[in-house]
LUMZA-813468 format. One record per atom (N, C-alpha, C): atom name; chain; x, y, z; residue number from 1. Coordinates in pm, whole numbers, plus 50000, padded with zeros to 5 digits. Layout:
<atoms>
- CA, A, X, Y, Z, NUM
...
</atoms>
This chain:
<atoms>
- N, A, 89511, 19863, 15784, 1
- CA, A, 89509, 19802, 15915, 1
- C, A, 89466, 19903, 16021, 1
- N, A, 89475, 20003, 16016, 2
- CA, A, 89471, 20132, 16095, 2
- C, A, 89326, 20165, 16086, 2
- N, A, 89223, 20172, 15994, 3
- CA, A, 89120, 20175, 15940, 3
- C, A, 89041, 20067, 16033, 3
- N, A, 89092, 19912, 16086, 4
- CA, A, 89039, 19828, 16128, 4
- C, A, 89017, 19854, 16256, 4
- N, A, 89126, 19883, 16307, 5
- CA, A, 89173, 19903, 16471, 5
- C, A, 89101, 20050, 16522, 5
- N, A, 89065, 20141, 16421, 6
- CA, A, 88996, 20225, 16457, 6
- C, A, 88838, 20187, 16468, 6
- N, A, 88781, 20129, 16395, 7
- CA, A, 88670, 20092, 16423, 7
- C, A, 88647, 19964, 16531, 7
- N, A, 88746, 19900, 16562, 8
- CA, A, 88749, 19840, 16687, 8
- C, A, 88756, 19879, 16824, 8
- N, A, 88835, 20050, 16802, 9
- CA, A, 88803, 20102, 16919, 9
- C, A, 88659, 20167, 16985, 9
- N, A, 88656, 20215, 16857, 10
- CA, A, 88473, 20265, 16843, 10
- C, A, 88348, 20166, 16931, 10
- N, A, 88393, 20081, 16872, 11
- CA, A, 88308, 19966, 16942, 11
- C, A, 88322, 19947, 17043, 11
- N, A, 88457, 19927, 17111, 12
- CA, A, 88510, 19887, 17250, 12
- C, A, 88444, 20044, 17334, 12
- N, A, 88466, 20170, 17290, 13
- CA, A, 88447, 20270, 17369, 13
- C, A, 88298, 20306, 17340, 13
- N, A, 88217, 20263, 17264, 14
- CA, A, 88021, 20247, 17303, 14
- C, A, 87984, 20181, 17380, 14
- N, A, 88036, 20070, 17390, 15
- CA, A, 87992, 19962, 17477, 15
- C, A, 88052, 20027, 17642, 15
- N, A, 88148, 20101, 17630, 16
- CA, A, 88205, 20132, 17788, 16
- C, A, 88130, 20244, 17844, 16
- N, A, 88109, 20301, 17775, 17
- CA, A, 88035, 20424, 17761, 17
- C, A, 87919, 20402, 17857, 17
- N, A, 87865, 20263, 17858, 18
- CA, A, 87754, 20247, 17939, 18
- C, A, 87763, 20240, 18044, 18
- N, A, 87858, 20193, 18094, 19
- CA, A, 87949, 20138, 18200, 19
- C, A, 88007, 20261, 18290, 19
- N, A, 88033, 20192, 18384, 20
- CA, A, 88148, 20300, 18545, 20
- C, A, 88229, 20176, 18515, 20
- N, A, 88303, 20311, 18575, 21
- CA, A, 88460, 20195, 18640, 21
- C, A, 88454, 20070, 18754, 21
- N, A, 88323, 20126, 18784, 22
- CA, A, 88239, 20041, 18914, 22
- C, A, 88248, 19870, 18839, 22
- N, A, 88161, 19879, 18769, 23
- CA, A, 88102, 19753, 18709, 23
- C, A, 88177, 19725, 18526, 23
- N, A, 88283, 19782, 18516, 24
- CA, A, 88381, 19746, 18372, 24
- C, A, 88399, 19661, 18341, 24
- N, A, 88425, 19562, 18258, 25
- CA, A, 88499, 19462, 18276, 25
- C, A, 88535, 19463, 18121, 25
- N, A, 88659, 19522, 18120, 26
- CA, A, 88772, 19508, 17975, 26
- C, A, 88788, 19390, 17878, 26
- N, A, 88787, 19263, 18019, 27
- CA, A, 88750, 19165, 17926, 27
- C, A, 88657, 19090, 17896, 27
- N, A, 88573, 19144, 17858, 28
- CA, A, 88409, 19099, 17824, 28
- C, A, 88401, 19050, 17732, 28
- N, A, 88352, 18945, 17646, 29
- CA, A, 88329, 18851, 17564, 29
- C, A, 88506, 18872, 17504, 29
- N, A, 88569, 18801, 17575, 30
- CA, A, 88717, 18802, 17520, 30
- C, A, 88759, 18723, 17439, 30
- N, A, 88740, 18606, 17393, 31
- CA, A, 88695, 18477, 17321, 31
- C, A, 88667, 18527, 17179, 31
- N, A, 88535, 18585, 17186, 32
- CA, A, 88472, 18629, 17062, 32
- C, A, 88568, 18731, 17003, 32
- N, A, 88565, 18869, 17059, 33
- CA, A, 88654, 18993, 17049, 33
- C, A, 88815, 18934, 16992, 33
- N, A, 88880, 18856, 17074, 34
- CA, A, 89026, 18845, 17006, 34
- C, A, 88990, 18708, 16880, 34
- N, A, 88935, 18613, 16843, 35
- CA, A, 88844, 18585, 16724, 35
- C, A, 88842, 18708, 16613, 35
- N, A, 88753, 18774, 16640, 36
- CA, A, 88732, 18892, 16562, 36
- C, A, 88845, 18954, 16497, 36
- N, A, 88942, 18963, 16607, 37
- CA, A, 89011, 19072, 16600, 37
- C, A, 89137, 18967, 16506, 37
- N, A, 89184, 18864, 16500, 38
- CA, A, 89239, 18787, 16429, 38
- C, A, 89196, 18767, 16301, 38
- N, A, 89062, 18778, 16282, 39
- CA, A, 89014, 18750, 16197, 39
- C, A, 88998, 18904, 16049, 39
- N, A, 89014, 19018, 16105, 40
- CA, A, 89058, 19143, 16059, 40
- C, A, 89200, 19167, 16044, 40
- N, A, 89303, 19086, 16112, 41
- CA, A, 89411, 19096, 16051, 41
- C, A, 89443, 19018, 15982, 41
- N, A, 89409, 18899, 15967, 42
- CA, A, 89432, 18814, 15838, 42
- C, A, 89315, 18843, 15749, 42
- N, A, 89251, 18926, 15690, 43
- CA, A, 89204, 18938, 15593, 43
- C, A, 89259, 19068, 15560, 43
- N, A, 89315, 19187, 15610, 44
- CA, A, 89373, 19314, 15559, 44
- C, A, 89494, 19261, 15498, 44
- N, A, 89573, 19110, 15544, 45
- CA, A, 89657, 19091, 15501, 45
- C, A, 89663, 19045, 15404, 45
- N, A, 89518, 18939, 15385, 46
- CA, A, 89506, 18838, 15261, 46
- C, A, 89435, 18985, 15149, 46
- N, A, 89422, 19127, 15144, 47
- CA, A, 89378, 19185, 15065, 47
- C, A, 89548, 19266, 15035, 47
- N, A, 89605, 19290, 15130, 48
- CA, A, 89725, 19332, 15108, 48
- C, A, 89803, 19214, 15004, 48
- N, A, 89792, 19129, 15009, 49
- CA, A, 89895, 19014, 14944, 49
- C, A, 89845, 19013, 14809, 49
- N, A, 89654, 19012, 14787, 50
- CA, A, 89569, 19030, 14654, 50
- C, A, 89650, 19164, 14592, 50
- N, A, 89641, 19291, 14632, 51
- CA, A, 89683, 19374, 14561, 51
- C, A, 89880, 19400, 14527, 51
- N, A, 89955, 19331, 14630, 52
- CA, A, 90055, 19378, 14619, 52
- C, A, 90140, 19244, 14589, 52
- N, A, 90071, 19109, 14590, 53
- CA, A, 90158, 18969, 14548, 53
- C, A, 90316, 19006, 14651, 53
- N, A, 90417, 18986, 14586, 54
- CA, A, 90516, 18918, 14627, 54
- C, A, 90585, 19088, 14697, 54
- N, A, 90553, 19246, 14649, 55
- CA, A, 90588, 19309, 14712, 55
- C, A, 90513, 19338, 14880, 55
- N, A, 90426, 19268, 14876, 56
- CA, A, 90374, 19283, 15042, 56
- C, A, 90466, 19258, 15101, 56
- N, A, 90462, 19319, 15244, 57
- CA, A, 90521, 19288, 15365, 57
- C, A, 90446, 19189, 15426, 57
- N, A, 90337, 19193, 15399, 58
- CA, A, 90290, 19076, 15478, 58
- C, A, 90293, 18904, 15406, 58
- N, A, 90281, 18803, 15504, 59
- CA, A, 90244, 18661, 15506, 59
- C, A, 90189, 18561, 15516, 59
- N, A, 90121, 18483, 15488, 60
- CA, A, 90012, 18397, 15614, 60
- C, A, 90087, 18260, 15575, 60
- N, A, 90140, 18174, 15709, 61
- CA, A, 90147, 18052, 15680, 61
- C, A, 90087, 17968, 15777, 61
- N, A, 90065, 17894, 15676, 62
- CA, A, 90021, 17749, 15755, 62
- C, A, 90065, 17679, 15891, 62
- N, A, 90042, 17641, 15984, 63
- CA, A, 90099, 17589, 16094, 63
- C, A, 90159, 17424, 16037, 63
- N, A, 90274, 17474, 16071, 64
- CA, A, 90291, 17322, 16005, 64
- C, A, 90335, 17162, 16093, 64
- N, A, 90240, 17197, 16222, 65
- CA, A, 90212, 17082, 16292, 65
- C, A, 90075, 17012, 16312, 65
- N, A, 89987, 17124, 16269, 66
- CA, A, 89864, 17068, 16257, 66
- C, A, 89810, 16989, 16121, 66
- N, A, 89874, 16922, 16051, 67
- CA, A, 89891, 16937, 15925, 67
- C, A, 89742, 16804, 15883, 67
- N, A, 89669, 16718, 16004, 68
- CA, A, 89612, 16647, 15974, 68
- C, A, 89459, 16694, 15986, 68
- N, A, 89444, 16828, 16030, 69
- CA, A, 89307, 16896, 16011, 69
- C, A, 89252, 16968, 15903, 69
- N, A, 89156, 16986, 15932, 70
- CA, A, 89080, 17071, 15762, 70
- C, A, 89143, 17174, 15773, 70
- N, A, 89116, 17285, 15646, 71
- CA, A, 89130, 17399, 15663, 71
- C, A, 89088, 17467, 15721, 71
- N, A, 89133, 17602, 15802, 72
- CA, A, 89067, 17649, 15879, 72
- C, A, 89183, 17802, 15916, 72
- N, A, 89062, 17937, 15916, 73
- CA, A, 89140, 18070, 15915, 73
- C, A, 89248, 18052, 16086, 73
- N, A, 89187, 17965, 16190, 74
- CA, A, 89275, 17924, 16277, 74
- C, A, 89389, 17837, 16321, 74
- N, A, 89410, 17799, 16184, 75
- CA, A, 89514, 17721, 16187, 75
- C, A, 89643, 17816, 16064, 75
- N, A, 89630, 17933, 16061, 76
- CA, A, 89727, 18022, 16014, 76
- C, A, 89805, 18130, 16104, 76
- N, A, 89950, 18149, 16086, 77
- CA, A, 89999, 18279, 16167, 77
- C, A, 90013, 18377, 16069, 77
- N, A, 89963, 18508, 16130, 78
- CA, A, 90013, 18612, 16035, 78
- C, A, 90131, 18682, 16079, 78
- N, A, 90250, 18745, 15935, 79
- CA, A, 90321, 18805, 16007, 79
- C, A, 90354, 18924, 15847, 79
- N, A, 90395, 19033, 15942, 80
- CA, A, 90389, 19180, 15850, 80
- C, A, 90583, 19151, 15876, 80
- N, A, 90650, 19206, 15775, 81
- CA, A, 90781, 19190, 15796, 81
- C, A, 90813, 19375, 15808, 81
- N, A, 90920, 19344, 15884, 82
- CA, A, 90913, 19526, 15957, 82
- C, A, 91050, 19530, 15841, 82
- N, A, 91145, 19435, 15875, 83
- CA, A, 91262, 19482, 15846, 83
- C, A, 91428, 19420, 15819, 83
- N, A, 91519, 19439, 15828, 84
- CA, A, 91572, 19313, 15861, 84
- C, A, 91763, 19450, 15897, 84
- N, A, 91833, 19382, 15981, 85
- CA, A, 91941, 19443, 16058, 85
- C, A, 92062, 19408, 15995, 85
- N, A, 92076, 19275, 15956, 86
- CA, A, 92137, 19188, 15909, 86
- C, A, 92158, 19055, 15840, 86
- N, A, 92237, 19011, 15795, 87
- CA, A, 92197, 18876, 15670, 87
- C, A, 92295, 18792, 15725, 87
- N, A, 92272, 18637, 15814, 88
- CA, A, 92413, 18554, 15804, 88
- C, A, 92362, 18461, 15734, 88
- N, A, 92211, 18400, 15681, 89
- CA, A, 92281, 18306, 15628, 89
- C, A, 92089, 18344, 15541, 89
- N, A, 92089, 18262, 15429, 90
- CA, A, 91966, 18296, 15352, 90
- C, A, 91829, 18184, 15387, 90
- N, A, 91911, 18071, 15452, 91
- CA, A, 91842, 17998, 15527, 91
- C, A, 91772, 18010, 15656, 91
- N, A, 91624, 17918, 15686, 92
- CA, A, 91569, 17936, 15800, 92
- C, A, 91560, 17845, 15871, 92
- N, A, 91563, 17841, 16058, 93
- CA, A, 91584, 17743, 16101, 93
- C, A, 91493, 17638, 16125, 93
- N, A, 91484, 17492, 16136, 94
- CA, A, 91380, 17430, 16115, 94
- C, A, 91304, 17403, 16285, 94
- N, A, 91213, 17293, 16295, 95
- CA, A, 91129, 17296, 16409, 95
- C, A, 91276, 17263, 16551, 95
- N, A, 91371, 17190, 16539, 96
- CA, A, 91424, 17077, 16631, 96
- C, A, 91571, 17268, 16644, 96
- N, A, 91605, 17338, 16549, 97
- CA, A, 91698, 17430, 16577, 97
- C, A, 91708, 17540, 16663, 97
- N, A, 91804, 17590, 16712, 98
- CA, A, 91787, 17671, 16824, 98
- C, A, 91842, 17805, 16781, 98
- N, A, 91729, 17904, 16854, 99
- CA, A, 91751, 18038, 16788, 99
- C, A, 91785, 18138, 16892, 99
- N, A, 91824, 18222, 16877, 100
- CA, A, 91844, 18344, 16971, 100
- C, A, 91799, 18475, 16913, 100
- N, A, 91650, 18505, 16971, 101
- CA, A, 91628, 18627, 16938, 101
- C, A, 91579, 18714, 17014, 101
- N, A, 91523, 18824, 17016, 102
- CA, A, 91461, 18952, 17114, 102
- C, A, 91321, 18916, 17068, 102
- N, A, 91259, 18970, 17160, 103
- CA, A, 91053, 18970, 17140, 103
- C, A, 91046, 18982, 17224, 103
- N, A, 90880, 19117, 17209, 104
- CA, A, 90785, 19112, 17305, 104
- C, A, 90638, 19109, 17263, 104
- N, A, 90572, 19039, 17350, 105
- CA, A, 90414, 18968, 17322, 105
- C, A, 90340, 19078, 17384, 105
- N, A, 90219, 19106, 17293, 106
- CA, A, 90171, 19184, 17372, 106
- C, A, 89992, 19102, 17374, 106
- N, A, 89905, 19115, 17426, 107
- CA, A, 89753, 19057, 17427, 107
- C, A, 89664, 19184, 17307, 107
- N, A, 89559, 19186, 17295, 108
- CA, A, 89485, 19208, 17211, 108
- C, A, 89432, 19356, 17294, 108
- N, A, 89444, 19476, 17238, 109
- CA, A, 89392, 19608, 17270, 109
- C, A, 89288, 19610, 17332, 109
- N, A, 89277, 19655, 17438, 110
- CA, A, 89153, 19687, 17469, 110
- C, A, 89127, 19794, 17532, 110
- N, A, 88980, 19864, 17596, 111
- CA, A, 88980, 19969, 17663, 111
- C, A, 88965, 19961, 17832, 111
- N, A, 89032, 20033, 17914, 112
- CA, A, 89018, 19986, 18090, 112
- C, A, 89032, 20141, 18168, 112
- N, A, 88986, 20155, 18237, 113
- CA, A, 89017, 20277, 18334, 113
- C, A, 89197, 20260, 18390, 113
- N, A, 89257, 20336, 18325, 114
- CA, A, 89408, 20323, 18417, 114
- C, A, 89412, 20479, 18415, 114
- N, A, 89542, 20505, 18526, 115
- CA, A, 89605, 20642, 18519, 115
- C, A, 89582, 20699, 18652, 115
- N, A, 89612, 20869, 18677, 116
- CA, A, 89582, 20873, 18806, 116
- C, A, 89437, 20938, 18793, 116
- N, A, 89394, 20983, 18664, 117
- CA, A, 89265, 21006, 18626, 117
- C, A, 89183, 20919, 18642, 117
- N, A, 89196, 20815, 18628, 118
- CA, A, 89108, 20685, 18600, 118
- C, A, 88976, 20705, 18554, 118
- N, A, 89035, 20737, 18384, 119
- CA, A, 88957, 20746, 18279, 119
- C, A, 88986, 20629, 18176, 119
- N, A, 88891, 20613, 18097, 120
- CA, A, 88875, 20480, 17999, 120
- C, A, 88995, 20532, 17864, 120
- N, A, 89076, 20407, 17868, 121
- CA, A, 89175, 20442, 17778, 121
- C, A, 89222, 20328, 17739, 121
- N, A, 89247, 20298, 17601, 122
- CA, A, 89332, 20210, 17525, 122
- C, A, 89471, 20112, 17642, 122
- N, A, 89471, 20017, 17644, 123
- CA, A, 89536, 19962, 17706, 123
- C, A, 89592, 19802, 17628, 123
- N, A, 89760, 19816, 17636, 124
- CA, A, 89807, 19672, 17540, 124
- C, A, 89891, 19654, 17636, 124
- N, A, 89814, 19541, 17685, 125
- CA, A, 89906, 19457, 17822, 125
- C, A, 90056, 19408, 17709, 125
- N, A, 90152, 19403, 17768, 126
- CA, A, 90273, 19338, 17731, 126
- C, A, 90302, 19233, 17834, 126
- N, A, 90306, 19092, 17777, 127
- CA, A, 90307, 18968, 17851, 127
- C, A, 90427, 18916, 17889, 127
- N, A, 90537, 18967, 17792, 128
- CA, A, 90643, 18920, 17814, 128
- C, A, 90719, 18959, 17707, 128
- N, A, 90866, 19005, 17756, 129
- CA, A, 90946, 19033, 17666, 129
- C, A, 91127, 19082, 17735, 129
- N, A, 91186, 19080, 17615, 130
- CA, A, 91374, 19056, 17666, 130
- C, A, 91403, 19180, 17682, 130
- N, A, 91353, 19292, 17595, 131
- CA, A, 91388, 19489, 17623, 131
- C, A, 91267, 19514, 17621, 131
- N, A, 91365, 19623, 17681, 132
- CA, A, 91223, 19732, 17730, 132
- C, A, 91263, 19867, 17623, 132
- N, A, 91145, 19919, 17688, 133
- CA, A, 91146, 20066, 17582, 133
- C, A, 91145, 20052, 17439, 133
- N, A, 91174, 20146, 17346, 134
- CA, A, 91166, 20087, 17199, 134
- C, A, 91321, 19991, 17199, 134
- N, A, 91285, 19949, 17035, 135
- CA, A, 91418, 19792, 17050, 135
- C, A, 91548, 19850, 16961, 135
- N, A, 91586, 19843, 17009, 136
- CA, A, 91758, 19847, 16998, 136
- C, A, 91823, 19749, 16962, 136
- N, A, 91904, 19727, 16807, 137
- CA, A, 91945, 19582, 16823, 137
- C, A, 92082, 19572, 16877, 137
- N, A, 92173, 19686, 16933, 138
- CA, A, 92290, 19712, 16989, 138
- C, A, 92241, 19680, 17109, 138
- N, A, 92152, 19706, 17165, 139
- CA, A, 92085, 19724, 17351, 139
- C, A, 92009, 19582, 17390, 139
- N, A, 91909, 19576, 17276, 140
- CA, A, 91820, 19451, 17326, 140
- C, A, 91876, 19340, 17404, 140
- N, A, 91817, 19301, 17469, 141
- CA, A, 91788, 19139, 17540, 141
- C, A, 91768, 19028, 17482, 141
- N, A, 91839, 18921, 17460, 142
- CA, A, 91769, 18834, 17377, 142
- C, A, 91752, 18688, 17449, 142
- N, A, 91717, 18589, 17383, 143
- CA, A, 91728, 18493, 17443, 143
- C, A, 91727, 18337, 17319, 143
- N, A, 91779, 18271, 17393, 144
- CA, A, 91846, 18113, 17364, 144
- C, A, 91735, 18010, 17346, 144
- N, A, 91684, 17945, 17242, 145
- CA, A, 91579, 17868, 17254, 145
- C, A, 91519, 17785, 17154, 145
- N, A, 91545, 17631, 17153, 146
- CA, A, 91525, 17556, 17052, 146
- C, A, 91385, 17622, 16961, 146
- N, A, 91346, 17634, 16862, 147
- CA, A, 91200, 17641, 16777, 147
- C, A, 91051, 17582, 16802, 147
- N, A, 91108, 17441, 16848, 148
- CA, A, 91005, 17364, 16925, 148
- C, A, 90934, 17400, 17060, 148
- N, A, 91031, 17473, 17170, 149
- CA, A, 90968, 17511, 17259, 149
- C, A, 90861, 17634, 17296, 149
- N, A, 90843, 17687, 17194, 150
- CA, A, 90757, 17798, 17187, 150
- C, A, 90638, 17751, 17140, 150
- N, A, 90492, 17839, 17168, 151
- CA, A, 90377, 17768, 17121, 151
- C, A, 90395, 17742, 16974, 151
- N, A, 90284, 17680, 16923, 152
- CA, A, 90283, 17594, 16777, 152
- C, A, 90286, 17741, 16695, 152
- N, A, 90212, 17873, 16686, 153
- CA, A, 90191, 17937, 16570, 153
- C, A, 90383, 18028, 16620, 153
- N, A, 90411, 18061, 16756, 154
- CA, A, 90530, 18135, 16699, 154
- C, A, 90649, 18058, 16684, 154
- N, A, 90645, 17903, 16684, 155
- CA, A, 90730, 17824, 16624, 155
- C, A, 90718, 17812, 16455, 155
- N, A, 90560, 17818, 16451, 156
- CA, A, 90572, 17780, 16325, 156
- C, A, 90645, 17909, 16213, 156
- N, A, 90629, 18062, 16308, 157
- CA, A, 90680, 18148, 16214, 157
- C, A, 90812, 18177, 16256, 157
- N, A, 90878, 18111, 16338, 158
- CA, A, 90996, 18143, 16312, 158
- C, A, 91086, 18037, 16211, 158
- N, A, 90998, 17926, 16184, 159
- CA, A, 91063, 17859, 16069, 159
- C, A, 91075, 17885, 15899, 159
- N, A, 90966, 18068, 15936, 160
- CA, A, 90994, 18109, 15833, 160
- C, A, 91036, 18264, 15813, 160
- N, A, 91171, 18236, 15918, 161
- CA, A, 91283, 18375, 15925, 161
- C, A, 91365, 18354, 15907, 161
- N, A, 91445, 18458, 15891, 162
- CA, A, 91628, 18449, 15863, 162
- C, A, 91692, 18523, 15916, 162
- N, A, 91797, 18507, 15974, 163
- CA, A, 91870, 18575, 16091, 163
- C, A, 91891, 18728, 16060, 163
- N, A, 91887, 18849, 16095, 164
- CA, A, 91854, 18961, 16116, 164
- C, A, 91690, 19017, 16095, 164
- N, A, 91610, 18886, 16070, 165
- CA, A, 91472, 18948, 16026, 165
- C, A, 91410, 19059, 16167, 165
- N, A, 91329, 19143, 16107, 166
- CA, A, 91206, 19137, 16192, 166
- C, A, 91084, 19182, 16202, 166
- N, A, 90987, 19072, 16272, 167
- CA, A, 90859, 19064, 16212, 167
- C, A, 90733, 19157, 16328, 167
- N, A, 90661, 19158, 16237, 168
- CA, A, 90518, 19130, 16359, 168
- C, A, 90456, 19007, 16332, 168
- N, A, 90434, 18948, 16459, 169
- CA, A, 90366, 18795, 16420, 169
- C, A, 90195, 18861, 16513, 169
- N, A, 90083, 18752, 16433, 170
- CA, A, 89982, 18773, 16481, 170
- C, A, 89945, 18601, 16507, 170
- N, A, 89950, 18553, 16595, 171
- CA, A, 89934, 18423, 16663, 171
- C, A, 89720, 18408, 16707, 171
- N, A, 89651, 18320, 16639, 172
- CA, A, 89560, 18297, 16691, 172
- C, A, 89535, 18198, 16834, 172
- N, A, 89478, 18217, 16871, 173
- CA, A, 89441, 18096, 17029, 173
- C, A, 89479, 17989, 17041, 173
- N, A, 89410, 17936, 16917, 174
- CA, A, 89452, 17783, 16867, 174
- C, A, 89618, 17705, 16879, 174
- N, A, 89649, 17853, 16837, 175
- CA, A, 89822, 17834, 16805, 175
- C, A, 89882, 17871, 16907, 175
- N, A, 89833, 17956, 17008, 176
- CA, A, 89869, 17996, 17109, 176
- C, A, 89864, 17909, 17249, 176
- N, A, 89804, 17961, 17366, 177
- CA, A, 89765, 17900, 17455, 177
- C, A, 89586, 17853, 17496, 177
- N, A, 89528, 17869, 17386, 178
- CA, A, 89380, 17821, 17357, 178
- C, A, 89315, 17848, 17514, 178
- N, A, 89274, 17702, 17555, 179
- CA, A, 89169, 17703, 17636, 179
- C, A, 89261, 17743, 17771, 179
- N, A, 89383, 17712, 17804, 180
- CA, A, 89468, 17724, 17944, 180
- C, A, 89516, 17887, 17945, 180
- N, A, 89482, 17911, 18061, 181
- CA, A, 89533, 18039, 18111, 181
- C, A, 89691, 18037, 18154, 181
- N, A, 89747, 18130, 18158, 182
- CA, A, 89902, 18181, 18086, 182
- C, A, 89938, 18252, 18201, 182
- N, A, 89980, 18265, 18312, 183
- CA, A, 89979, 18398, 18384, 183
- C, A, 89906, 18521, 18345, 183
- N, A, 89969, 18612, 18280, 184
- CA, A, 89915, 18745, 18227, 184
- C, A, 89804, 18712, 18107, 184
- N, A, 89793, 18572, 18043, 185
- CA, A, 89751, 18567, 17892, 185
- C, A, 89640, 18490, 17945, 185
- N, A, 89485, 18568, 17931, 186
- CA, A, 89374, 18509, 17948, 186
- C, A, 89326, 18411, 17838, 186
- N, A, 89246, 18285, 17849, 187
- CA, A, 89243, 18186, 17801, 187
- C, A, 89181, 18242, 17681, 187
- N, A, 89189, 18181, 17554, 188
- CA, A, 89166, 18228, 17400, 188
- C, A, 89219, 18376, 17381, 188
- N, A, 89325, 18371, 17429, 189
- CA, A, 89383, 18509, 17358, 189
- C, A, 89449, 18481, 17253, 189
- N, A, 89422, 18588, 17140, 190
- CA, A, 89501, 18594, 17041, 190
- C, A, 89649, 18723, 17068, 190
- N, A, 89746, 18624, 17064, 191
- CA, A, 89906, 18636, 17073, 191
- C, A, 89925, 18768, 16949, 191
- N, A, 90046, 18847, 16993, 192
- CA, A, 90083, 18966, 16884, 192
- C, A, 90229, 18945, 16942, 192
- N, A, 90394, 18923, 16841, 193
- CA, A, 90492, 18948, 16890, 193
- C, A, 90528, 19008, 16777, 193
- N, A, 90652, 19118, 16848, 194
- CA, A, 90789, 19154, 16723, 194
- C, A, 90881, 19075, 16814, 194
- N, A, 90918, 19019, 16668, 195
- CA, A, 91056, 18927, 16666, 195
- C, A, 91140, 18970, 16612, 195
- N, A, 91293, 18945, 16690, 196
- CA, A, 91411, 18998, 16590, 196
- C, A, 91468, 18880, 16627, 196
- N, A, 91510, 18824, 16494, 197
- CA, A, 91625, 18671, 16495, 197
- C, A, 91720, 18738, 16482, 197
- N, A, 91819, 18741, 16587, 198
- CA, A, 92010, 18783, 16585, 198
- C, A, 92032, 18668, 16555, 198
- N, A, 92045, 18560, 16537, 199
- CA, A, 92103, 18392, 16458, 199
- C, A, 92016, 18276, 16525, 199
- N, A, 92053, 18204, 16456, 200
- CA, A, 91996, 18070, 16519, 200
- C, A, 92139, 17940, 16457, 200
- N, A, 92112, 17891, 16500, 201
- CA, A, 92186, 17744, 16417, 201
- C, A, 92114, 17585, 16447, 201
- N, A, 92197, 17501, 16384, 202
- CA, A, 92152, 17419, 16344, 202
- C, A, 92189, 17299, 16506, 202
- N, A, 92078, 17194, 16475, 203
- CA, A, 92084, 17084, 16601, 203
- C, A, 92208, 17062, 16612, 203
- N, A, 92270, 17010, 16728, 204
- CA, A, 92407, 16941, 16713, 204
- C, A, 92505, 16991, 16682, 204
- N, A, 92486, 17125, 16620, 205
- CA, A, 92599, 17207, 16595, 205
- C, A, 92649, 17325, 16678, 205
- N, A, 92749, 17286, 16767, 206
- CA, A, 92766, 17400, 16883, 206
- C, A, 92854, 17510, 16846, 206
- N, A, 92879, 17548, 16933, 207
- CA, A, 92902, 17733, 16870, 207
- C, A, 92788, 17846, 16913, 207
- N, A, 92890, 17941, 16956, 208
- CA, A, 92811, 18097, 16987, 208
- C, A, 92764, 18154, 16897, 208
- N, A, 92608, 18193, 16909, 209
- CA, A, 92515, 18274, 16770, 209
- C, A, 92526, 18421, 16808, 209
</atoms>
């Protein structure tokens, strides 16, 4: 994966190269670029899964609301499993259940003049998220929130976690917020979260997670 993202920077920093800070624009064919760039992590993953089957960390599933379209590499979420904190139950929660976990989203790498230098440098907007700094599962922030209310690809992968997991999810456009602009999340961005599920439970069933 590291191998990919390096030659993605390569590219991003030739093309800037031509460029001033005058006339930049970071997000230049952004559409195509986070495409691309989705499209290199689900195949390092689908070669990771070829060589390593059931010991990979990684996943790809199906969205499982779109279920009446063809196949298509945009109708999958990817997710690398980092780890897991704790075990309450071996089960995962379904679309209608409510979960409580920590995440933060970040948009798709790119290169921009920041700093007090204002020189061209790697930049990963973070769109939203419960902690700050690295994650702590004693410290973190979390939050309360049926499965359903989140876009279609990070609903669809949290129906395939279990309470202490945690993942990297790679969310395409489609699954994300596609053609509508997001506040911070420009239209066809491809979505990146770590998720940590501290519990979830079931509809109708009340009680503190």
């Amino acid at each position: 994966m590291k191998k990919f993202l390096t030659i993605l920077f390569a590219a991003l920093l030739a093309v800037a190269c031509s460029d001033t800070d005058g006339d930049y624009d970071s997000y230049y064919n952004w559409p195509e670029r986070n495409a691309e760039w989705f499209e290199q992590v689900l195949n390092s993953a689908r070669q990771d899964i070829a060589a390593k089957g059931d010991n990979s960390a990684w996943r790809i599933y199906r969205t499982v609301l779109k279920t009446n379209l063809a196949q298509s590499d945009t109708n999958y979420v990817v997710m690398m499993k980092l780890g897991s904190t704790h075990t309450l139950s071996d089960e995962s929660p379904a679309y209608t259940d409510t979960v409580c976990i920590a995440y933060r989203g970040w948009l798709m790498e790119r290169m921009d003049y920041v700093g007090s230098d204002n020189r061209l440098k790697p930049v990963k907007t973070v769109f939203s998220q419960t902690f700050f700094g690295d994650f702590d599962p004693e410290t973190a922030g979390v939050m309360e929130s049926t499965v359903s209310a989140f876009t279609e690809g990070l609903s669809t992968a949290l129906q395939y976690m279990k309470s202490g997991d945690e993942w990297m999810v790679y969310v395409p456009s489609g699954l994300g917020y596609g053609a509508q602009e997001n506040t911070q999340i420009p239209a066809y961005s491809t979505l990146q979260f770590f998720v940590w599920v501290h519990s979830w439970r079931r509809t109708g069933i009340p009680g503190d997670m």
